[in-house]
BALO-557094 format. One record per residue (C-alpha): chain; x, y, z. Coordinates in steps of 0.2 Angstrom, whole numbers, plus 5000, padded with zeros to 4 digits. Each point is the difference from the previous one (the first is absolute). Example, Ala and Ser with C-alpha at 12.3 -4.5 7.8 and 13.67 -1.06 7.14 Angstrom:
BEGIN
 chaine    x    y    z
      A 5062 4978 5039
      A 5006 5017 4997
// end
This chain:
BEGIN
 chaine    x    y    z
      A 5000 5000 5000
      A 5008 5016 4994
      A 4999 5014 5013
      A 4988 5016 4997
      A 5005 5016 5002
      A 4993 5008 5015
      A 4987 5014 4999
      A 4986 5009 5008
      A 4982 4994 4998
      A 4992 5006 4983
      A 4981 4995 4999
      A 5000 5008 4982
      A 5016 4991 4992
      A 4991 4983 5007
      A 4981 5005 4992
      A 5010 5004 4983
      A 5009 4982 5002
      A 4983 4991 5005
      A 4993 5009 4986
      A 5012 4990 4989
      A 4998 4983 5009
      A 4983 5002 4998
      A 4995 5012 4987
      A 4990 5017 4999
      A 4990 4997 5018
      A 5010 4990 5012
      A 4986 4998 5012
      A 4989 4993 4987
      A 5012 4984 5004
      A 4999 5002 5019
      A 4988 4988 5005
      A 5009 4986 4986
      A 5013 4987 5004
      A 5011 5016 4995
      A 4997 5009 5016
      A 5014 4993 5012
      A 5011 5005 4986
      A 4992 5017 5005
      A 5004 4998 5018
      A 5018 4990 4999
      A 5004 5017 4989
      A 4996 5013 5011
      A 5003 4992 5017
      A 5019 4996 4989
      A 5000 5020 4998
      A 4996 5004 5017
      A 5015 4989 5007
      A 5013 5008 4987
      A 4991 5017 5009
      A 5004 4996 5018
      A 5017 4991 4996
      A 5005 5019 4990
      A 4995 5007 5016
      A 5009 4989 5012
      A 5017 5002 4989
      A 5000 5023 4998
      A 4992 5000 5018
      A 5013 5012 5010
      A 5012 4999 4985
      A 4995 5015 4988
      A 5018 4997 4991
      A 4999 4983 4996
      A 4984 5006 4991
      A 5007 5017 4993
      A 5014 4987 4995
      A 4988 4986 4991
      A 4986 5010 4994
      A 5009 5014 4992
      A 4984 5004 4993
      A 4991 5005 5013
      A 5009 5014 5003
      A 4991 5012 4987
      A 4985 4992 5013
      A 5004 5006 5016
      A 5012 5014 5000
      A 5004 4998 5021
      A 5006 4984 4994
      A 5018 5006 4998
      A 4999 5010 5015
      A 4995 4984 5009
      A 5012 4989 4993
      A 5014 5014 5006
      A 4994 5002 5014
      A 4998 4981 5006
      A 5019 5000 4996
      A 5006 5014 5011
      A 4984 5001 5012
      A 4995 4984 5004
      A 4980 5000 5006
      A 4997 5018 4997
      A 4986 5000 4988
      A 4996 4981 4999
      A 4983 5000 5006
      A 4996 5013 4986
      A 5007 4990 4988
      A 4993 4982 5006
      A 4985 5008 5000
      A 4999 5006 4980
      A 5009 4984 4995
      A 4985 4991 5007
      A 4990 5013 4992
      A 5006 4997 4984
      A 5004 4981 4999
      A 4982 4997 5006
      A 4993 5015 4988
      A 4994 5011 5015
      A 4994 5015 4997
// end
């Protein structure tokens, strides 16, 4: 089993895939023998959600570091990242709490 790149939940990118597992409207197929494939998908996404969590929790370089991207994002995100390195704990509640924002798409 090849291993997934960890990401935050995104209930949007999983309709658009059930979309083409299933064709125009997914939940025509919900009550079929296809709906477990339903609910092995999203309970799939919701594990890679918590373990993206769980891996940048506290550690807002190791994120600036891996998801490059994100930066355009979240523009405290370098000033977190720096500030984890020469002041550890200083603004880690703040952060933890828009990572989990924005893994679990909180608005």
């Amino acid at each position: 089993m090849t291993e997934e790149k960890l990401k935050p939940l995104d209930l949007e990118d999983i309709w658009e895939q059930l979309r083409e597992m299933f064709g125009r409207n997914p939940l025509g197929s919900y009550y079929s023998y296809k709906a477990s494939d339903i609910i092995i998908e999203v309970l799939h996404r919701v594990e890679l959600a918590c373990k993206f969590y769980l891996r940048y929790k506290d550690n807002p370089e190791l994120l600036r570091k891996e998801h490059p991207e994100l930066k355009r994002k979240c523009k405290r995100l370098s000033r977190w990242a720096y500030e984890s390195e020469y002041k550890p704990h200083s603004d880690m509640a703040e952060y933890n709490e828009w990572l989990f924002k924005f893994t679990f798409k909180i608005r």
